[in-house]
Structure formats: C-alpha cells, structure tokens
N, CA, C and O of each residue as an XYZ file, in Angstrom:
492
protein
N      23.158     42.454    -19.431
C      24.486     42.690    -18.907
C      25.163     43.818    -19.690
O      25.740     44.633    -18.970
N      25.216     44.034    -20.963
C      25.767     44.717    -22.009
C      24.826     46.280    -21.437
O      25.264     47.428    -21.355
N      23.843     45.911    -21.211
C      23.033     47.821    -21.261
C      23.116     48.089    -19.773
O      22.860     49.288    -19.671
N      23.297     47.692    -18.805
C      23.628     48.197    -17.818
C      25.695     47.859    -17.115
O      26.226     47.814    -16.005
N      26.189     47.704    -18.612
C      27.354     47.070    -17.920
C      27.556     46.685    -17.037
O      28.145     47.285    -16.138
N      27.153     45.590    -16.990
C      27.631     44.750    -15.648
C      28.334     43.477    -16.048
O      28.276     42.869    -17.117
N      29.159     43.156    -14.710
C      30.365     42.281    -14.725
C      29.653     40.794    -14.010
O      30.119     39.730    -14.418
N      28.956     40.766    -13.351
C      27.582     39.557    -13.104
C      26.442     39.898    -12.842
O      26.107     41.065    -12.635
N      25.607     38.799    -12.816
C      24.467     39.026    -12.575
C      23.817     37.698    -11.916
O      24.188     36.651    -12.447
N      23.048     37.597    -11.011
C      22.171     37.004    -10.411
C      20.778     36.843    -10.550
O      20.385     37.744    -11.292
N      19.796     36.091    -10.172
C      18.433     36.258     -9.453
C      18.578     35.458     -8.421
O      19.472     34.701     -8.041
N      16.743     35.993     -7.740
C      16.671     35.698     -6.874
C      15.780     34.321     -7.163
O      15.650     34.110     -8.369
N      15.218     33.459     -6.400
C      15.277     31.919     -6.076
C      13.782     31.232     -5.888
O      13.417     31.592     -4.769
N      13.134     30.710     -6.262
C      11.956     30.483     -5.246
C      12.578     29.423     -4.394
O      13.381     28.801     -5.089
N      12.531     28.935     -3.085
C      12.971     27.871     -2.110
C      12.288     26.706     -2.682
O      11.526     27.248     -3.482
N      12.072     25.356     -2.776
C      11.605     24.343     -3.059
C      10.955     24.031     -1.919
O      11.610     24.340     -0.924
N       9.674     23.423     -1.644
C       9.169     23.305     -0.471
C       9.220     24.194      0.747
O       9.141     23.734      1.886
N       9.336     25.313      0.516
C       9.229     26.101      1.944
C       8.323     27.515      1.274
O       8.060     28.252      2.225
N       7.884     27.990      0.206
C       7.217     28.599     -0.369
C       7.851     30.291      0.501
O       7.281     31.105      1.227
N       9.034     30.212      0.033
C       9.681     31.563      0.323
C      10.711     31.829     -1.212
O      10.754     31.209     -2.275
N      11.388     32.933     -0.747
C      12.127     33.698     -2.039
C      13.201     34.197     -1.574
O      12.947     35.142     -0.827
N      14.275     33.989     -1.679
C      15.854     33.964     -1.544
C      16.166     34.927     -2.504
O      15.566     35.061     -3.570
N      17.406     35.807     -1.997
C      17.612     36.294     -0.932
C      16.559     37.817     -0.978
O      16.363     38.599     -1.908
N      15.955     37.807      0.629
C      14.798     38.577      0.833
C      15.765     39.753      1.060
O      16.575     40.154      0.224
N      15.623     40.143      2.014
C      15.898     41.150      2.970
C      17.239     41.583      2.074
O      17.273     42.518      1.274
N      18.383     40.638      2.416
C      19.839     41.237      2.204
C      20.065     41.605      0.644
O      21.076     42.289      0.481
N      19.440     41.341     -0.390
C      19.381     41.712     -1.702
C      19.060     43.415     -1.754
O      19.189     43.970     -2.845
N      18.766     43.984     -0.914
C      18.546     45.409     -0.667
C      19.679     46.124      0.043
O      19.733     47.354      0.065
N      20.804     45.162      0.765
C      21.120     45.872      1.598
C      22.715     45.721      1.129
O      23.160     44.583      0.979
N      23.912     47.345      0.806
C      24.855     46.888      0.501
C      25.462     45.687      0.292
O      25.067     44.737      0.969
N      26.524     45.489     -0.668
C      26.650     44.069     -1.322
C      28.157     43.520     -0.445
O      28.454     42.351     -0.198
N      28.865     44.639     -0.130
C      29.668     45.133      0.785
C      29.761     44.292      1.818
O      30.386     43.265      2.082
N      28.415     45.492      2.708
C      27.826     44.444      4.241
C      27.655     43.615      3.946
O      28.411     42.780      4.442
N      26.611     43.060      2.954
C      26.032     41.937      3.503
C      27.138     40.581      3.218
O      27.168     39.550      3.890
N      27.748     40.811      2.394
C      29.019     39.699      2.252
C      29.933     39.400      3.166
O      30.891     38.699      2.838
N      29.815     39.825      4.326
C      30.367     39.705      5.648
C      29.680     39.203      6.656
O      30.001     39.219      7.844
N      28.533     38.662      6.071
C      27.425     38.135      6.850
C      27.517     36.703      6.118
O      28.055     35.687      6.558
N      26.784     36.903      4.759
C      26.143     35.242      3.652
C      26.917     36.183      2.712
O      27.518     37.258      2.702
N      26.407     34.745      1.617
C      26.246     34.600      0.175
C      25.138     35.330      0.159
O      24.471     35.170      1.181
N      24.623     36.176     -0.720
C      23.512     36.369     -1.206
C      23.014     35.706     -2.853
O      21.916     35.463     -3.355
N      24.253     35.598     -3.270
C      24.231     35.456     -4.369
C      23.173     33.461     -4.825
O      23.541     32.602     -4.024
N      22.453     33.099     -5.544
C      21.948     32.259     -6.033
C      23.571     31.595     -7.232
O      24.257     32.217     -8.043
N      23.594     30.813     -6.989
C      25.142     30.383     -7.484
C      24.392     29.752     -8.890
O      24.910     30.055     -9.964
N      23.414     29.047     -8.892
C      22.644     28.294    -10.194
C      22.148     29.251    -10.803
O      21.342     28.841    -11.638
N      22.272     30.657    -10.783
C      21.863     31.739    -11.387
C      22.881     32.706    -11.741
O      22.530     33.826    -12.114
N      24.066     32.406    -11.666
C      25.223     33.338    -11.894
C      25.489     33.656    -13.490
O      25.479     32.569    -14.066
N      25.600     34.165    -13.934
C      25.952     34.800    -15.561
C      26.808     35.765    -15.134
O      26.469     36.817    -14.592
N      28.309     35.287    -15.463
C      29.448     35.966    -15.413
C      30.004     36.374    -16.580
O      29.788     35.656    -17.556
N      31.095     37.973    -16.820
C      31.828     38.102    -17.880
C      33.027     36.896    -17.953
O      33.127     36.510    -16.789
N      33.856     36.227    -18.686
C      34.753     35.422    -18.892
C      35.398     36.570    -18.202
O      35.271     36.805    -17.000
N      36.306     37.476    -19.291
C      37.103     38.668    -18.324
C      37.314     38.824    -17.168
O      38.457     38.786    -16.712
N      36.130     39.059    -16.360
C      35.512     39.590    -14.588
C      36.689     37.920    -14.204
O      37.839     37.786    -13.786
N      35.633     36.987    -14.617
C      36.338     35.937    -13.954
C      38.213     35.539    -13.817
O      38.899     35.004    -12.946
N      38.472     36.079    -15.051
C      39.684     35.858    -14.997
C      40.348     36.792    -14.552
O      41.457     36.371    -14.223
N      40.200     38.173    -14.319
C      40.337     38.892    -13.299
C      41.141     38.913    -12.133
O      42.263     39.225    -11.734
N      39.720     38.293    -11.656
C      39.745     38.048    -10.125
C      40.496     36.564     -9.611
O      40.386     36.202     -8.439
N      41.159     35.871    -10.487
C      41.716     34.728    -10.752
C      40.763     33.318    -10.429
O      40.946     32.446     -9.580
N      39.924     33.429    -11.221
C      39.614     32.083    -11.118
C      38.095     31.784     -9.824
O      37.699     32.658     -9.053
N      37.597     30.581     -9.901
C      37.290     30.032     -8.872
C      38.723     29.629     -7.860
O      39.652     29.131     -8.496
N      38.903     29.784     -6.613
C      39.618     28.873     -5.825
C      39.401     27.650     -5.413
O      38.583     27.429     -4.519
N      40.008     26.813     -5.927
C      39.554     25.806     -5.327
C      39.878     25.613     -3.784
O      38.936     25.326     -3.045
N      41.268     25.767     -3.205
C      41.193     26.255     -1.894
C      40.108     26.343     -0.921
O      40.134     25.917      0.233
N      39.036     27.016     -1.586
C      37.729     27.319     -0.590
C      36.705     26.497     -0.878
O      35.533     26.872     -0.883
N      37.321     24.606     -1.292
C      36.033     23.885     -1.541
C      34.883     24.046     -1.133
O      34.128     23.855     -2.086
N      34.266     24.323     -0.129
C      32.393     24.314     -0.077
C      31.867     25.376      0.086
O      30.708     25.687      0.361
N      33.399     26.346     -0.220
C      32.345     28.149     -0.546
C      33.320     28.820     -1.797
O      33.821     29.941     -1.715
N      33.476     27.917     -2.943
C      33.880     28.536     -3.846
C      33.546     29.784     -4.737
O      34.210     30.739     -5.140
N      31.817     29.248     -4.924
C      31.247     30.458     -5.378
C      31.121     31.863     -4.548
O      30.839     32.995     -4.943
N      31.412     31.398     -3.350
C      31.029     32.568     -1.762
C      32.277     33.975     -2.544
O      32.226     35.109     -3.022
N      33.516     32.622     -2.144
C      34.738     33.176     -2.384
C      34.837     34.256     -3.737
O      35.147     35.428     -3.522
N      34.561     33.793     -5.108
C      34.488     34.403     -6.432
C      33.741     35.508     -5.741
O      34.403     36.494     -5.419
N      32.545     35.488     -5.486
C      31.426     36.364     -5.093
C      31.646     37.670     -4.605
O      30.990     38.687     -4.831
N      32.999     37.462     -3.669
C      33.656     38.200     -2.502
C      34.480     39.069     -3.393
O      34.510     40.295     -3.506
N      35.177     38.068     -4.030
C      36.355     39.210     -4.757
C      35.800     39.799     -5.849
O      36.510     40.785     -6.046
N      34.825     39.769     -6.791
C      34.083     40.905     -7.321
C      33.700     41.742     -6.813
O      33.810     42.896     -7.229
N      33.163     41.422     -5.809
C      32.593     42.726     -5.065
C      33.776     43.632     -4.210
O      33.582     44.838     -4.060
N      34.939     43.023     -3.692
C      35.930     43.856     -3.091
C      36.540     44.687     -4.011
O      37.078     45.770     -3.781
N      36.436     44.170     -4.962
C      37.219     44.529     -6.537
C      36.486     45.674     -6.955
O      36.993     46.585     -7.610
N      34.930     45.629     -6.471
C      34.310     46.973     -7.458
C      33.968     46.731     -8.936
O      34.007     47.452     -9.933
N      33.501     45.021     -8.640
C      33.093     44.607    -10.502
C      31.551     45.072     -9.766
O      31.215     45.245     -8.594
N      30.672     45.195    -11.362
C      29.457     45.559    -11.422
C      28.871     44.091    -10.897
O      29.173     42.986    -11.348
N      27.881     44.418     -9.737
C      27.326     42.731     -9.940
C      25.318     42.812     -9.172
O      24.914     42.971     -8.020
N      24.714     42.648    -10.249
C      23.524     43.219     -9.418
C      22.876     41.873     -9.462
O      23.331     40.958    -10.148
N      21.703     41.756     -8.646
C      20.807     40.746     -8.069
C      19.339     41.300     -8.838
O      18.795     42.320     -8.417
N      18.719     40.462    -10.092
C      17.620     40.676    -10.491
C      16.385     40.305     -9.365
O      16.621     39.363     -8.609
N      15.530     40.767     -9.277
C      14.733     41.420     -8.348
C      13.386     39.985     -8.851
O      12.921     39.452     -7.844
N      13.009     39.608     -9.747
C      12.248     38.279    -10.272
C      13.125     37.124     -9.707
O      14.346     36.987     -9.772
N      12.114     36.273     -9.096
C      12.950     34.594     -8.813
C      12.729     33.842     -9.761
O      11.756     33.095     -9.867
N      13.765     34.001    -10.659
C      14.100     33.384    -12.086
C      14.297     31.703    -11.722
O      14.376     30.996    -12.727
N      14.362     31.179    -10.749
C      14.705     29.889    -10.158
C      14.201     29.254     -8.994
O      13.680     29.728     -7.985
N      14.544     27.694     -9.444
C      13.972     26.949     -7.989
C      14.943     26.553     -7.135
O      15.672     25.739     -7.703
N      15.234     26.741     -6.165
C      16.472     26.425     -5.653
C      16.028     25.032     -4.447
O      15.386     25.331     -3.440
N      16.325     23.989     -4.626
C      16.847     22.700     -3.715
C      17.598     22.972     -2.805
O      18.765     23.220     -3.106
N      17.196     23.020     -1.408
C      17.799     23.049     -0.310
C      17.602     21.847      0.710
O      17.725     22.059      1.916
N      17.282     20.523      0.195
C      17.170     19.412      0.697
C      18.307     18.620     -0.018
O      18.421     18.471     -1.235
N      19.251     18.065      1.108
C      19.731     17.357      0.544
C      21.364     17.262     -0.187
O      22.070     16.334     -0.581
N      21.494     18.644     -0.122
C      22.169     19.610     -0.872
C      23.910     19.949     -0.245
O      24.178     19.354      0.798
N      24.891     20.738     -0.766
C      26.063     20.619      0.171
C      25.865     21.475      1.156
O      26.496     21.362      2.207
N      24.756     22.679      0.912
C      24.410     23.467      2.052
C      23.874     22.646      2.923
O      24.228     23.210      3.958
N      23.290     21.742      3.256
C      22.844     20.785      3.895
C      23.437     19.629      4.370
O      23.190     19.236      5.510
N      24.142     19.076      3.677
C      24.646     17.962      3.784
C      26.709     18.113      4.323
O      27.487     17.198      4.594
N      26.911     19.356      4.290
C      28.803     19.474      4.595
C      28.332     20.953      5.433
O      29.194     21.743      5.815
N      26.770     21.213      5.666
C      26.902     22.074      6.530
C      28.659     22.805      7.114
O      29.472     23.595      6.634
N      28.564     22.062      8.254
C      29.941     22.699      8.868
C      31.147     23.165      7.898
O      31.582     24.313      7.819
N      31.525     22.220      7.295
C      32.597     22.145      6.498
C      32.095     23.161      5.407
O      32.945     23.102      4.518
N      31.184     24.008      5.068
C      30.629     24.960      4.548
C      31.240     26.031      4.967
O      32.044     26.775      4.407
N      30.617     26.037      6.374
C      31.180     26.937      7.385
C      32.296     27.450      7.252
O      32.740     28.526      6.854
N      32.749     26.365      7.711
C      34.553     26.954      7.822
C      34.835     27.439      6.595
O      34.551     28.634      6.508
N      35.223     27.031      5.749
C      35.183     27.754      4.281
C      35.060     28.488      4.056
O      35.908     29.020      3.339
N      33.554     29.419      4.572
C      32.908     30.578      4.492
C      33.780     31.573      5.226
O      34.389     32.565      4.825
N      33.628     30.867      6.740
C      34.512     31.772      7.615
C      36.053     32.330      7.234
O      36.504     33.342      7.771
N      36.754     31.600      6.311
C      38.087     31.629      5.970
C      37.904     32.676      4.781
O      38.857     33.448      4.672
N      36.881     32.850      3.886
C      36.522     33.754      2.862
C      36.163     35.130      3.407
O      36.450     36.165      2.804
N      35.217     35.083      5.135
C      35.026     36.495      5.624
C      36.114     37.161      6.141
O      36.160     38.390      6.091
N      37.553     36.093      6.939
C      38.036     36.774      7.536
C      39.511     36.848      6.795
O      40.575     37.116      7.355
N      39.313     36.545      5.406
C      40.156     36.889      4.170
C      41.412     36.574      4.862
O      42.256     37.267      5.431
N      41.208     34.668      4.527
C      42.438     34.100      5.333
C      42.380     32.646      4.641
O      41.302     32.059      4.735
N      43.594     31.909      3.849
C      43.145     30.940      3.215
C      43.280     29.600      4.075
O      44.303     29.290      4.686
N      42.474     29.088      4.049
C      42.273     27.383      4.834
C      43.014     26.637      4.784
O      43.631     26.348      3.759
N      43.207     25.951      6.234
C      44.135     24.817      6.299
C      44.120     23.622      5.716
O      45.010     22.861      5.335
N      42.503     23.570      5.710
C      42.092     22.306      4.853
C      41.421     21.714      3.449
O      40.287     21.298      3.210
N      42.440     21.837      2.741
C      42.711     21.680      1.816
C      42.121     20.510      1.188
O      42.902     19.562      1.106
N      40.892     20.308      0.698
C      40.324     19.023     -0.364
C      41.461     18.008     -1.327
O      41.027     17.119     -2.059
C-alpha cells in the first residue's frame, strides 16, 4: 500500500465449490463503470487506510446489506487510490451467506447506492 500509495486494496477470491475466481472480467474494466453495475470488490479482503475511511465518513449503516458496496462507491467517486490484486488471495463462501440468504434486500440497498439515493428502509 505504502509503495504504490494506495488508499485500499483488494484481491481477488477463489469461489468455494464452484472452482471459479472472482471478480473475472470486471477487475479489468474501469472501477468507475463497473461500480454502476456490482461490487467488484472481495469485502473479506479489504485493507483500508484509517484516514481514506474517515474521509469518506465512515461505513453507512443506512445501506445495511451493501455497506461495504456503499464505502466502495465513495472511494472510488472520491478518486481514493484503490486497486484489485490480480492473485486470489481468498476463499470466498457463497452458500449460505447474506448474498444469498437477504438476496433482495441486498438489492435494494445496492440499488439505492447506484442511484446515489439514501433508503427508506432503515435496519
């Protein structure tokens, strides 16, 4: 983080039982675009500056089941350094999980983070 100054950092994932590697494709493709689409980001892999974070104020809680989406968003609108290591430093669990399990209620969350609008529903 220190030799390429950067303000986070990520990797990418191995999937648990599906013998794939997160995030493929969109880890190449502006951080910009693709945040108007997903998360790219691996959230169990995040290494943040304290600073960056306080920054950008905080996690919201506001955006319960896309908090990390949300943080994610405003670094990157912000123009903090934030790169995606290219090794799947991790196993990522997708059984079972809140991506799985609050699906929808994910959703909406998400959707309220793309269309930079805060939620009615409040945890």
């Amino acid at each position: 983080m220190k030799l390429y100054k950067l303000d986070a950092c990520t990797t990418r994932a191995f999937v648990l039982k599906q013998n794939k590697i997160t995030p493929n494709i969109s880890m190449y493709l502006p951080k910009k675009l693709i945040m108007k689409l997903k998360n790219p980001f691996i959230h169990g892999t995040l290494v943040i500056k304290k600073s960056s974070i306080i920054q950008v104020g905080n996690y919201n809680e506001k955006f319960y089941y896309s908090q990390d989406y949300k943080l994610m968003n405003d670094l990157i609108a912000k123009n903090f350094k934030v790169k995606i290591l290219k090794a799947p430093l991790y196993h990522l669990n997708m059984e079972g999980n809140i991506s799985v399990e609050k699906k929808d209620e994910q959703e909406y969350y998400a959707n309220c983070v793309r269309k930079n609008i805060e939620p009615r529903f409040v945890k």
